[in-house]
N, C-alpha and C positions, 0 to 999 in steps of 0.2 A: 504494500500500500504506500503511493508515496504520502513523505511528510509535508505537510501542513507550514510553509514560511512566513515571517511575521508581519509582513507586508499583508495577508491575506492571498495570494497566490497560494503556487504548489510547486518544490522542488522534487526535481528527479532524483534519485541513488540509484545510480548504474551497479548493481549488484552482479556479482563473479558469476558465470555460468557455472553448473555441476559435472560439466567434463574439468573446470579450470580448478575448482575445491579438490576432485578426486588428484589430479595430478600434484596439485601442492599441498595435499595431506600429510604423505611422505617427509616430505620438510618442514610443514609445520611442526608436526610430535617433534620431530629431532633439535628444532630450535629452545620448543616447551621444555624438553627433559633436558638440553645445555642450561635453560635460566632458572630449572630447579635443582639441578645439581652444584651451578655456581651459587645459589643462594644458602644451599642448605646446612646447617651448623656440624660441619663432620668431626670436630674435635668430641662435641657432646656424645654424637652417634658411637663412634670410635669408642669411648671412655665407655656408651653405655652394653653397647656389643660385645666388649672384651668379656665382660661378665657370664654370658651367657655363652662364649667360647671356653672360656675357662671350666666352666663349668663342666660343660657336655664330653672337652677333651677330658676330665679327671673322671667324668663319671665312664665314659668308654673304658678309660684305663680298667679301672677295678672291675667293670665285669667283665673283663676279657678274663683277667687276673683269679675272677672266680670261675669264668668256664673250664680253667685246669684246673677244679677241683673233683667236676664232676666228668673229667676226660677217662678217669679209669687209673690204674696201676702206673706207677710213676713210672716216668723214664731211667732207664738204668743203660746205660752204654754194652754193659758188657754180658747181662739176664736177660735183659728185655731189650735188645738194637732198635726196634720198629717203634715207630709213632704214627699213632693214629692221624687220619686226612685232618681231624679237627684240632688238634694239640699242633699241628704245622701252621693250619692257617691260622692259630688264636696268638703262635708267636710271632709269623709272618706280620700282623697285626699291630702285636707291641714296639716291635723293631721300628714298624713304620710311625706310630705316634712318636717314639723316644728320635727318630731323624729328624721329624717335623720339628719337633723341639728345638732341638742341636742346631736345626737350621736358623730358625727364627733368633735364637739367642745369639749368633752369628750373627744375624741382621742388625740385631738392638747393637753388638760391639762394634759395628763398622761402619755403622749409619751416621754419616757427618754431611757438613755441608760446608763451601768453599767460599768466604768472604772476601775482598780484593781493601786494603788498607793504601787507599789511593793517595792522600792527605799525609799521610805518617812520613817522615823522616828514616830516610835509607840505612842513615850511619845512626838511629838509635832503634835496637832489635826490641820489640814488644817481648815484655815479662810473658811469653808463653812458652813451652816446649811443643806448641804444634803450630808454630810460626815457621814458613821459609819464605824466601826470597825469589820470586820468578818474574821470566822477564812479560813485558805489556804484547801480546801478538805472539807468545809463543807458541806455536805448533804443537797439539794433543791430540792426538789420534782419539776417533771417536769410541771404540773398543775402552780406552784409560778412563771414561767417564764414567764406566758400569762397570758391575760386580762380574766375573773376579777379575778379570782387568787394571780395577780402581786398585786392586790390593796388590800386584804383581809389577806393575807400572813402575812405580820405585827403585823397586827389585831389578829390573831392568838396566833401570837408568845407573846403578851402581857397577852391576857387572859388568854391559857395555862400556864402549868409550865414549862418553857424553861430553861435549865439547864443554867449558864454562860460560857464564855470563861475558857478554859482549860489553868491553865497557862503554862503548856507543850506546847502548841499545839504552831502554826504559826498562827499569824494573818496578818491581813494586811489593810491598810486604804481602801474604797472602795465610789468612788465617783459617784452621780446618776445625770447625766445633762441632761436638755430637749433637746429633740429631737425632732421633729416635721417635718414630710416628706414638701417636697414644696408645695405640690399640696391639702394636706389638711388644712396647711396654712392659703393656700391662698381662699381656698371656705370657711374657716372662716374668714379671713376678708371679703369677697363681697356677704356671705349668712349665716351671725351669726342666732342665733336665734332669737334676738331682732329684724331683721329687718323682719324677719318671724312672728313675731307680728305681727308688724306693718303693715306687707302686707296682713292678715288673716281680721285686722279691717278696710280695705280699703271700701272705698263706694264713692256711686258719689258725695258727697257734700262736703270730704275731703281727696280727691286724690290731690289735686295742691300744698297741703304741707305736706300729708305724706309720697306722692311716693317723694321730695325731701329731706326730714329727713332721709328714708333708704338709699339714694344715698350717703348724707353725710357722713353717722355713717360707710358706706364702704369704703368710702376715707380718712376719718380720720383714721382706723383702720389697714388701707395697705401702707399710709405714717407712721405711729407709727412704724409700722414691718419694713418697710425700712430703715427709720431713726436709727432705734436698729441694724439691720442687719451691715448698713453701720459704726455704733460707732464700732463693733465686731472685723471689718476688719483692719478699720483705729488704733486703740488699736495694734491688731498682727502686721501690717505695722511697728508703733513705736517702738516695742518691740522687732522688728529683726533688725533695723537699730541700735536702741541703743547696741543689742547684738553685732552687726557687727562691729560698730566705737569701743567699747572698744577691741576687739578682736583686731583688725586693729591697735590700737594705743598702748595699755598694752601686749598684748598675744604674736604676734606675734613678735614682735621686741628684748623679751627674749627668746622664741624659738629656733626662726631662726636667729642667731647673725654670719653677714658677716664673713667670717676669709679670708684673705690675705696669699700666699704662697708667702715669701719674704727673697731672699740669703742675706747672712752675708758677709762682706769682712773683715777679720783680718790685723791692720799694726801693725808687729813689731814692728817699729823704731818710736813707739809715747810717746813722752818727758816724760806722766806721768808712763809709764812702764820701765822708767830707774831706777828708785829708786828702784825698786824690783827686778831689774837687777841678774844674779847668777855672785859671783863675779870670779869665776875659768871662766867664758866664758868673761866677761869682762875682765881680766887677756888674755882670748885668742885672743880677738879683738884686745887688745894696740898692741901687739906684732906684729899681723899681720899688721897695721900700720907703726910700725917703720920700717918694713922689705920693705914694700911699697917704705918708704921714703926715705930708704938708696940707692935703685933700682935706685929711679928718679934721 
């Protein structure tokens, strides 16, 4: 129906044909799922997922750990050689959660990120021991940027013959800090490897203290990340207040310095500006006096 314009006329809306909607369906959803993905809170998501990974990996652990209870007659290498189809795959199993593990905690220790200290001073080395010096435009093979590349690249660069810095060239300080996503984290503290041990050597006669040892070594290990987290923050808090009072107290008070718009009022006739008097105008006052005087 067209709408109603407020002149009292009627404007047309050239509306899309349904062959033209059908062909840009395709790319509308794909544009829709980019601006809800770019909007969506993934630190929260992440933080609240982990939980629920954690979870379901520790609870797999233990019933696998309980289906060799009811697998039959233990293995014995040398009475018993053969295992059951089910006692292969419940280990095949375990092995594969205790990698996944191995793997991720591997992630969480190697997950950094590359900052460029463009501003800093060459000849003063920043208080870090994961600071080096590289030059501006140097050539990295794109393989060096990703795992395991990023961890062998080094390795590399020492065995080979790697030329030095140019000292033409431009370098620049280059700082490498851990990075570690939320959510891999956090499935290392509540499903490290160790407690994948410990949940592999689980059996009925000492589950009542090893399934509470893994519970611990998870809680100690996600209060320790918290406690670190929270120093990080509390640290930055300090460090913009102190920025902020000295700005507040030293910066701005010589910056921004009040000025006053304030008239002048000149008196002639003040006692100490007779002394400097010009005497041919003093000569012109007495005169105009006596003439005064003689009037009255």
């Amino acid at each position: 129906m067209p709408e109603q314009s407020g002149t009292g006329g009627t404007r047309i809306i050239r509306s899309r044909t349904i062959w033209e909607r059908i062909k840009s369906w395709p790319m509308d959803r794909i544009n829709r799922f980019e601006e809800d993905f770019n909007t969506k809170d993934w630190d929260e998501w992440s933080q609240a997922s982990s939980w629920f990974a954690a979870i379901g990996l520790n609870t797999l652990s233990i019933v696998l750990r309980i289906g060799h209870w009811f697998d039959g007659p233990k293995y014995d290498p040398i009475l018993n050689p053969f295992r059951s189809s089910l006692a292969v795959w419940l280990s095949f199993c375990e092995w594969t959660l205790f990698s996944l593990s191995m793997v991720n905690a591997i992630y969480v220790y190697l997950s950094t990120k590359n900052y460029h200290l463009f501003e800093h001073r060459l000849n003063d080395r920043p208080k870090s021991n994961n600071v080096q010096m590289q030059e501006v435009g140097e050539p990295i093979p794109a393989w060096a940027e990703r795992y395991p590349g990023k961890f062998f690249y080094p390795l590399l660069q020492v065995i080979f013959e790697h030329p030095g810095f140019d000292p033409n060239s431009e370098c620049v300080w280059v700082i490498t800090m851990w990075c570690p996503s939320n959510f891999c984290l956090d499935l290392f503290c509540y499903y490290s490897p160790a407690q994948v041990l410990i949940l592999n050597y689980l059996t009925g006669e000492n589950y009542f203290y090893l399934l509470p040892a893994a519970v611990i070594i998870g809680i100690q290990l996600k209060v320790l990340v918290k406690l670190y987290q929270s120093l990080i923050k509390d640290r930055q808090i300090i460090f913009d207040e102190v920025y902020n009072e000295y700005t507040e107290k030293f910066v701005n008070p010589n910056c921004f310095v009040h000025k006053y718009e304030v008239g002048i009022q000149t008196d002639v006739n003040r006692p100490w500006d007779k002394i400097n008097i010009n005497p041919r105008l003093k000569q012109k006052q007495k005169s105009k006096k006596e003439i005064m005087d003689k009037n009255i």
